[in-house]
ZAMARGU-4260 file (C-alpha; in steps of 0.2 Angstrom, whole numbers, plus 5000, padded with zeros to 4 digits):
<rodrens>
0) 5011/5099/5206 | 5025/5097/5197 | 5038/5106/5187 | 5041/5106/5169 | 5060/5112/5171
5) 5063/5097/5180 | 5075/5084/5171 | 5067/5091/5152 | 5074/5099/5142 | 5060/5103/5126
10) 5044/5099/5127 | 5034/5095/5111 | 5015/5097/5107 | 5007/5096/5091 | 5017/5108/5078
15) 5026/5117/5094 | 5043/5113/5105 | 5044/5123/5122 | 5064/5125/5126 | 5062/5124/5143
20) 5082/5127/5148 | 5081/5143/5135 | 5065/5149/5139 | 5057/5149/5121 | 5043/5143/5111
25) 5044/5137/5095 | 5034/5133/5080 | 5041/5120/5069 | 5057/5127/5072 | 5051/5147/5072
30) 5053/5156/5089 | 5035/5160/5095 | 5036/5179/5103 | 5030/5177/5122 | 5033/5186/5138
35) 5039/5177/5154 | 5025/5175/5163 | 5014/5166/5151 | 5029/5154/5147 | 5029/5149/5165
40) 5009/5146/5164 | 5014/5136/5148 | 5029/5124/5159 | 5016/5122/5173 | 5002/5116/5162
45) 5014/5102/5150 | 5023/5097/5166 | 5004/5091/5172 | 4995/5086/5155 | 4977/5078/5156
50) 4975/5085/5174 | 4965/5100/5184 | 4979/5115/5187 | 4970/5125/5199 | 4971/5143/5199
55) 4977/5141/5218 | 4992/5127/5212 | 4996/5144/5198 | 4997/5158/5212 | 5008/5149/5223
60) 5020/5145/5211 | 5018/5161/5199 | 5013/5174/5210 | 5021/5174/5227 | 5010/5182/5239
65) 5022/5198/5242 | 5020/5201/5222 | 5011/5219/5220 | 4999/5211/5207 | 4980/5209/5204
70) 4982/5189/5202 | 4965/5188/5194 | 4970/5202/5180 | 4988/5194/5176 | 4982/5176/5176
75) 4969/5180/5164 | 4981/5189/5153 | 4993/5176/5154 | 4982/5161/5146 | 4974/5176/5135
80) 4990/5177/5126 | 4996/5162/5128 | 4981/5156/5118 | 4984/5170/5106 | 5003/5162/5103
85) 4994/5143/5100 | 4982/5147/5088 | 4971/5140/5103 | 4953/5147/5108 | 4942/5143/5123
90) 4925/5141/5116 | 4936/5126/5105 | 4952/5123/5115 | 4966/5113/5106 | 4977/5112/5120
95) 4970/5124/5133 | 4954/5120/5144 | 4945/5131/5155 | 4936/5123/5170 | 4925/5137/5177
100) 4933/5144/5194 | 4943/5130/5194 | 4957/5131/5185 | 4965/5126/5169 | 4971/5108/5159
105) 4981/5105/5145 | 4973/5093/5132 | 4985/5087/5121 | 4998/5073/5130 | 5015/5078/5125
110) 5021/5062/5136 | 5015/5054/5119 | 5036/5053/5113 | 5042/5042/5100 | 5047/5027/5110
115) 5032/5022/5109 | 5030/5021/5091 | 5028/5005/5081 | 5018/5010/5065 | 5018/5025/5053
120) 5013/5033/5036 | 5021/5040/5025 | 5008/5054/5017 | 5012/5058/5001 | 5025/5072/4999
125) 5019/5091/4992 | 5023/5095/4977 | 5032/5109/4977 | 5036/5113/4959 | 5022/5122/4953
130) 5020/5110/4939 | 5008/5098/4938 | 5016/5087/4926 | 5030/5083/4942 | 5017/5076/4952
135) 5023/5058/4946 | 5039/5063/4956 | 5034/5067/4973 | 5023/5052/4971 | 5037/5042/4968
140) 5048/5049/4983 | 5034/5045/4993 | 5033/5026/4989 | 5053/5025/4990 | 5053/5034/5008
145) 5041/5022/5012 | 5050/5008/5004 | 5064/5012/5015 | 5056/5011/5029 | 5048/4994/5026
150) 5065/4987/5026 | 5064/4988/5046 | 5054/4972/5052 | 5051/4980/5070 | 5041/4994/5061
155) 5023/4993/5052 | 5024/5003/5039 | 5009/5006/5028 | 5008/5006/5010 | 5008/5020/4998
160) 4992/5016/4989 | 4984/5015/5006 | 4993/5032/5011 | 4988/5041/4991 | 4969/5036/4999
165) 4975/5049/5012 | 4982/5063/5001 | 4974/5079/5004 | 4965/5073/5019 | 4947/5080/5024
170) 4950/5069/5041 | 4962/5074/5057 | 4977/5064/5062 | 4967/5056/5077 | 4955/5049/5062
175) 4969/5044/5051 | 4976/5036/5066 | 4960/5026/5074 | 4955/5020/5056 | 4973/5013/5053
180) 4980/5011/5071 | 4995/5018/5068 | 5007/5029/5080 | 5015/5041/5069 | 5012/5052/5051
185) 5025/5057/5041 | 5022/5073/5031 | 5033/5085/5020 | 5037/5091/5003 | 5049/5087/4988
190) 5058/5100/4976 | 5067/5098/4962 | 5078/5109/4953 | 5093/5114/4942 | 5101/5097/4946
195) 5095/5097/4966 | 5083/5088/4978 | 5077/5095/4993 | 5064/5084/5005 | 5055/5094/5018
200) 5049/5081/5031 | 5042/5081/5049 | 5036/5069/5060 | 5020/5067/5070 | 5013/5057/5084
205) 4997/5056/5075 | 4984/5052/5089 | 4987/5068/5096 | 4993/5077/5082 | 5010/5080/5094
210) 5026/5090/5084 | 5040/5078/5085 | 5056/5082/5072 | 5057/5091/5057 | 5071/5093/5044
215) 5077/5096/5027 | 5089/5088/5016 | 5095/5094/5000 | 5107/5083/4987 | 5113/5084/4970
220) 5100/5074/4959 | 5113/5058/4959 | 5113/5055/4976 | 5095/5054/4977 | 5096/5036/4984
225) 5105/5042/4998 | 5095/5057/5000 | 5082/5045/5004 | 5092/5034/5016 | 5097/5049/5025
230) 5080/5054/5028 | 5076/5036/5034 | 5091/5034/5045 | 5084/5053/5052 | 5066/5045/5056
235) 5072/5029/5064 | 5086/5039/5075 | 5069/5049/5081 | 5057/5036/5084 | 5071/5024/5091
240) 5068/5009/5084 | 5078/4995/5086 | 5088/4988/5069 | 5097/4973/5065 | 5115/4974/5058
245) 5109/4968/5042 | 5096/4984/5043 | 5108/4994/5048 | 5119/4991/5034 | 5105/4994/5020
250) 5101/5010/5028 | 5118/5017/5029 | 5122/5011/5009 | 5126/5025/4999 | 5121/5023/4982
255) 5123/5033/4965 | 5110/5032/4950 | 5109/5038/4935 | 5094/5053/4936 | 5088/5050/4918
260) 5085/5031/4925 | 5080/5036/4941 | 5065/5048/4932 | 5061/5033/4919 | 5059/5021/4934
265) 5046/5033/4945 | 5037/5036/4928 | 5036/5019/4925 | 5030/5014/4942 | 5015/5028/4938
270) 5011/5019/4921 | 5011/5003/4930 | 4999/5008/4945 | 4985/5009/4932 | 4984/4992/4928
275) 4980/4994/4911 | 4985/4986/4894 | 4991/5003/4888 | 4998/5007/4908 | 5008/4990/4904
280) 5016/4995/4888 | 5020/5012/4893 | 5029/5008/4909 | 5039/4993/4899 | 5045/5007/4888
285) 5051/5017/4902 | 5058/5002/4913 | 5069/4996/4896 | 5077/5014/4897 | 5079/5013/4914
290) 5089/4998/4912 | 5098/5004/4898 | 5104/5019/4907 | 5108/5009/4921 | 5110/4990/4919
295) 5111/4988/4938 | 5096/4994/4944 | 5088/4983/4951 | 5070/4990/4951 | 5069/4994/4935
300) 5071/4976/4932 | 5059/4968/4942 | 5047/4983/4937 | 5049/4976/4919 | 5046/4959/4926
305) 5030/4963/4934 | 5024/4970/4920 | 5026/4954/4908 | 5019/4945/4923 | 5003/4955/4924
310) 5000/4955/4904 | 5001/4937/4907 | 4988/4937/4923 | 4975/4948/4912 | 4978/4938/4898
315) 4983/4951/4884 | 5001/4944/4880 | 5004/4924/4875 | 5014/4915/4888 | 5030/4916/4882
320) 5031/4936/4883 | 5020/4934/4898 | 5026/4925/4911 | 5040/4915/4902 | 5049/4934/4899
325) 5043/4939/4915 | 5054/4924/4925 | 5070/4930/4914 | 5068/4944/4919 | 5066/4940/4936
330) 5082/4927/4937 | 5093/4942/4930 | 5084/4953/4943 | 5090/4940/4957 | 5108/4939/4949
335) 5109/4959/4952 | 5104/4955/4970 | 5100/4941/4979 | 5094/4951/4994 | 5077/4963/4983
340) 5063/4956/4989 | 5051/4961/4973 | 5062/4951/4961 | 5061/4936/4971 | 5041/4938/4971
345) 5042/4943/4952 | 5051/4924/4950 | 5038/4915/4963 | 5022/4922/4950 | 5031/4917/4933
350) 5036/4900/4941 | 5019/4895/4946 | 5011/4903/4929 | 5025/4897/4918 | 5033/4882/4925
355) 5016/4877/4935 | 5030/4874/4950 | 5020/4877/4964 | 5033/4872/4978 | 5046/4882/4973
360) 5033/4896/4969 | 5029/4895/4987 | 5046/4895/4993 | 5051/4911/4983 | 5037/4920/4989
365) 5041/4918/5006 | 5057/4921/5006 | 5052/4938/4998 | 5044/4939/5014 | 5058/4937/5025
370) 5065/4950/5016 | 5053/4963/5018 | 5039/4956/5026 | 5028/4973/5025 | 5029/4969/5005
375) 5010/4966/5003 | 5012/4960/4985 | 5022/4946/4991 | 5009/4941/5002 | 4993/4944/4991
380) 5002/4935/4977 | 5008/4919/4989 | 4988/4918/4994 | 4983/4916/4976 | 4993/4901/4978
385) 4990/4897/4990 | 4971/4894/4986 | 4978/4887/4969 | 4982/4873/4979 | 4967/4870/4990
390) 4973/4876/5005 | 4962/4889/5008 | 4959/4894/5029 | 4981/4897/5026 | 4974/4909/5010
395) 4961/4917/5015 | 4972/4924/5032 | 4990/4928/5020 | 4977/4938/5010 | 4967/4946/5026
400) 4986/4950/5032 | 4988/4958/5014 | 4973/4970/5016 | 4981/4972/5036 | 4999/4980/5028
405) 4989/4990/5015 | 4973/4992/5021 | 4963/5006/5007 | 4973/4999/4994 | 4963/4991/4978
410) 4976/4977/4978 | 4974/4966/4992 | 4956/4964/4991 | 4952/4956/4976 | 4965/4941/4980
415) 4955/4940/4996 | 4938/4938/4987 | 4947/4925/4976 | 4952/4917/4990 | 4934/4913/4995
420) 4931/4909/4978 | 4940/4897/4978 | 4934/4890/4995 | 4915/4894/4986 | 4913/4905/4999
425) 4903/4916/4987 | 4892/4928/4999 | 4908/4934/5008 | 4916/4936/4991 | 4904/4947/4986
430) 4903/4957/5001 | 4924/4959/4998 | 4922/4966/4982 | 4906/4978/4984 | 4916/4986/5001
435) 4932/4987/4987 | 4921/4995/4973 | 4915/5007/4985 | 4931/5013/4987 | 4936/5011/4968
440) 4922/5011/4956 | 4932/5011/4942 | 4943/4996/4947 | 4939/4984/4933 | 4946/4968/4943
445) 4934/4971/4959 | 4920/4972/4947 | 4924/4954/4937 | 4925/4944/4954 | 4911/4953/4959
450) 4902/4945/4943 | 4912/4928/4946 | 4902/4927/4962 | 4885/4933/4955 | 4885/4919/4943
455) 4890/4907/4955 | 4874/4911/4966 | 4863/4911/4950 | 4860/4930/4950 | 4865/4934/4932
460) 4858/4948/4929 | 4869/4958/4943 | 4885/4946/4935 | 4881/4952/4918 | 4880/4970/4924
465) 4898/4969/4934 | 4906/4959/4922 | 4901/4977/4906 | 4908/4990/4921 | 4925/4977/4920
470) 4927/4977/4903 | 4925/4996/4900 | 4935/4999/4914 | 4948/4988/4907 | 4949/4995/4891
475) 4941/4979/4881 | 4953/4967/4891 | 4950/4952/4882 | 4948/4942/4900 | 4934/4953/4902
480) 4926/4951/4887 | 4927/4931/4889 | 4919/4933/4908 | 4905/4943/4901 | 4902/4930/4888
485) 4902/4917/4898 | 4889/4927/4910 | 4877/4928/4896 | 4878/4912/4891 | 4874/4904/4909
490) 4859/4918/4909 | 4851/4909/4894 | 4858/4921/4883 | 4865/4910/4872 | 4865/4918/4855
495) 4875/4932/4862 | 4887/4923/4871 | 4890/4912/4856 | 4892/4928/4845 | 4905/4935/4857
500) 4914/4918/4857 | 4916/4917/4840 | 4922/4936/4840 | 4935/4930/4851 | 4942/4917/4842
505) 4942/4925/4826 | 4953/4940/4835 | 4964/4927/4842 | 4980/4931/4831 | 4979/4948/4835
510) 4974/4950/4853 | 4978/4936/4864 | 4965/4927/4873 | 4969/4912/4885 | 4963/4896/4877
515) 4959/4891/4896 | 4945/4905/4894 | 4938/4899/4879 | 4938/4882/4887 | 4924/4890/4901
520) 4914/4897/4886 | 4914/4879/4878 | 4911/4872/4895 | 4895/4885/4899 | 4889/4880/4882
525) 4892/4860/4887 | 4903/4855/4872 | 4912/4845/4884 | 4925/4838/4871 | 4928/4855/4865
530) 4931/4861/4883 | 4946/4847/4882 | 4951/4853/4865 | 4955/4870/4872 | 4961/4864/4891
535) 4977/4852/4881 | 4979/4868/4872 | 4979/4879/4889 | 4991/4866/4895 | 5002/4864/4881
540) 5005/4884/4879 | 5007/4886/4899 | 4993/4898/4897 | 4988/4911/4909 | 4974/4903/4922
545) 4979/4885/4920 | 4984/4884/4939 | 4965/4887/4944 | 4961/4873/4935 | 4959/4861/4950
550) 4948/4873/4963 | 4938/4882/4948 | 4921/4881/4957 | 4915/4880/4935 | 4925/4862/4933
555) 4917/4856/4946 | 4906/4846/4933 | 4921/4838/4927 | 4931/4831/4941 | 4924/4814/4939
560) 4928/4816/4919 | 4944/4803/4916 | 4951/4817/4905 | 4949/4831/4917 | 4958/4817/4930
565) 4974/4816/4918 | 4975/4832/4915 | 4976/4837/4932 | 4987/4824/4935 | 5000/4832/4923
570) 5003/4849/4931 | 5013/4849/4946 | 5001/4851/4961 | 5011/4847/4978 | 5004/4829/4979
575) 4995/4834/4998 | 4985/4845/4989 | 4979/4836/4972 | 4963/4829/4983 | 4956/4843/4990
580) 4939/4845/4981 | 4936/4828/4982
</rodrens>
């Protein structure tokens, strides 16, 4: 049997630390009251966890046979309120198991230490304000403690959005731990106040729910970046990871920020996570403070470039404050610093949507990737373009690897339904996005390629039905109100869909639709020299959705059409790949 005094010094086990060398148990840092003699049941047990500690093993050790003791009465009061001091019961035991005149074993495996860990999440951090309107905050200390962290390439880190699916739990740590097969959770709270910051955090070997650090930090509101960085440095030092010198010196960089820029940015970030028209304009209000409060900071900037990229992808602004902004942006992002991943994979999506460039596209995304390759965007984007360009096995795995870093997350999905889109993989395309709805209903981009697929297997009715759910949910997006004419015309509804057409068009020059989706609605309708008429357009305006051109399954009837062969041959598909639906 062995003993727990033996080369340890504290033992930890879910939210408790036993000082072995002081005598003293702790609760996240609080001493536990606990007399000798239950302490010593406790070192026995955690020196032996998993296994049977007979009673006999007990009394040899604990009561020497010239003690003047009932053994029976003192080993019962021992566990009695050693239980009591754990929260613990033994109709339920936590950590303490009774094996009837056996003896005794310890359940939870506080050999579970942080060298073992290779994954984590960041939960998001309490609120501790009082206010609800500072809720944007802790949500935004959240994702930049976590993108911190995914600076470290030995160490999975998993997305925020994932980890907002986790807020408030109704599920245990083991759960958490099985569904995302991670090691570790971190946990805490954020506080701001009269110019301060204080993070709470601790962290937790999460398939045992094992106690393994805790600590505060408190800053002026300045230094938050280094706030962060220390907490960071404090979690890597504890789970002893192994960092590169070039990691090393981004964690130890101090930084200064201007708060008012540093708010604007996280409020922002909030607008932009909603993925709306009116989320858009909001958060490029707040980024373009941001900026001017602080021309350096670089996330401000490449916020403000995604968002002019995104306006572009749904359609709702014309090219050149779409994606020809979004790529100035982007450039002036990468001037800042060469080395921030999301401007280089801001850059990547306007230089395939703007300049139709799809090598160097490529190139920047993955090179965002080597700079931080648990960024998922940077992957689910680089699979878009991947598909774009027919190669769609490499696609449909970037994407799956998207959905791997960021596994609840809305995001990933879609771009992996598009992926077998493109591949005209429809079944499994529907089966992406039904599993994706079910976790967001209200998710208007799920529910349009969820419609894209119904069509394509003939089931109009259902495609009509998704296509309403994306346009309400979009707020009128002009994309989804194209899709959804484009459904009723391919179910034979062709009076409608010609009325929503010409609604549209008419609304053109003040709400921007792309002249490539008025292209489909001519195509659907078999005005084939129309369809050209508005593809030359598409082409001429660098329009949102003109890369998809050569593996949109709806072209298909014109890839033998001479037209649609020039055309083709003008945008500037890799040459490997201008053959792959032939």
């Amino acid at each position: 049997m062995k003993n727990a005094a033996e080369g340890l010094k504290a033992i930890r086990f879910g939210t408790f630390e036993l000082d072995v060398l002081a005598g003293e148990l702790r609760k996240q840092g609080v001493r536990v009251k606990l007399s000798e003699q239950p302490l010593r049941v406790l070192e026995m047990l955690l020196a032996n966890p998993g296994r049977l500690v007979t009673r006999e093993d007990l009394r040899r050790a604990l009561w020497p046979t010239n003690t003047l003791v009932d053994f029976d009465h003192g080993l019962n009061r021992a566990i009695n309120k050693l239980r009591e001091a754990l929260g613990d019961s033994a109709e339920s035991p936590r950590f303490i198991e009774t094996l009837a005149k056996r003896g005794y074993r310890f359940l939870a495996d506080p050999s579970a230490n942080a060298r073992q860990i290779r994954s984590l999440l960041v939960l998001p951090l309490e609120n501790l304000s009082g206010d609800p309107e500072q809720e944007y905050f802790a949500l935004g200390m959240t994702e930049a403690l976590t993108t911190h962290l995914t600076k470290i390439a030995a160490l999975r880190v998993i997305s925020r959005t994932t980890a907002m699916f986790y807020r408030r739990p109704q599920k245990t740590l083991p759960d958490i731990a099985r569904e995302l097969d991670i090691d570790c959770v971190i946990e805490g709270s954020v506080l701001r106040s009269a110019g301060r910051i204080r993070i709470s955090a601790q962290l937790l070997h999460a398939p045992t729910d094992t106690h393994l650090w805790a600590d505060s930090y408190d800053r002026d509101v300045r230094d938050i970046l280094t706030l962060l960085s220390e907490v960071a440095q404090a979690i890597v030092r504890e789970i002893q990871v192994k960092l590169t010198p070039h990691e090393q010196m981004q964690l130890a960089r101090r930084e200064l920020t201007d708060p008012e820029a540093y708010d604007a940015w996280l409020r922002g970030r909030h607008y932009w996570s909603k993925r709306t028209p009116e989320g858009f304009r909001r958060a490029i209000d707040l980024f373009e403070h941001a900026i001017t409060r602080d021309p350096q900071f670089i996330a401000a900037h490449a916020g403000l470039s995604d968002c002019y990229n995104l306006l572009g992808w749904y359609g709702v602004a014309p090219p050149t404050t779409g994606c020809g902004k979004a790529k100035e942006l982007a450039l002036r992002a990468i001037t800042i610093n060469p080395n921030a991943a999301e401007a280089h994979n801001s850059l990547a999506w306007a230089i395939q949507y703007y300049d139709y460039d799809f090598e160097t596209a490529e190139r920047e995304f993955r090179h965002a990737i080597e700079l931080d390759p648990h960024y998922a965007a940077a992957h689910y984007w680089l699979s878009l373009s991947l598909s774009w360009m027919g190669r769609f096995e490499e696609a449909i795995a970037v994407a799956r690897h998207a959905v791997d870093l960021d596994p609840m997350s809305a995001n990933p999905n879609p771009f992996v339904a598009m992926a077998y889109h493109c591949a005209r993989q429809h079944e499994l395309m529907a089966a992406n996005c039904r599993r994706t709805i079910e976790l967001y209903p209200d998710f208007p981009v799920a529910h349009w390629a969820l419609g894209w697929a119904c069509l394509e297997m003939s089931d109009y009715e259902s495609a009509i039905a998704e296509m309403r759910i994306a346009l309400e949910c979009s707020g009128g997006a002009s994309l989804n109100a194209a899709l959804l004419a484009e459904a009723h015309i391919l179910a034979g509804n062709r009076d409608e869909g010609e009325r929503m057409l010409a609604g549209l068009v008419e609304n053109a020059a003040q709400r921007y639709v792309s002249p490539y989706l008025i292209a489909r609605l001519h195509l659907a309708l078999d005005h084939r020299d129309e369809v050209f008429r508005w593809l030359e357009r598409a082409f001429g305006e660098r329009a949102a959705w003109v890369p998809f051109l050569k593996v949109d399954p709806r072209m298909d009837v014109l890839r033998s059409d001479p037209r649609f062969l020039d055309l083709l041959g003008r945008i500037n598909f890799p040459r490997e790949s201008r053959n792959c639906l032939r």
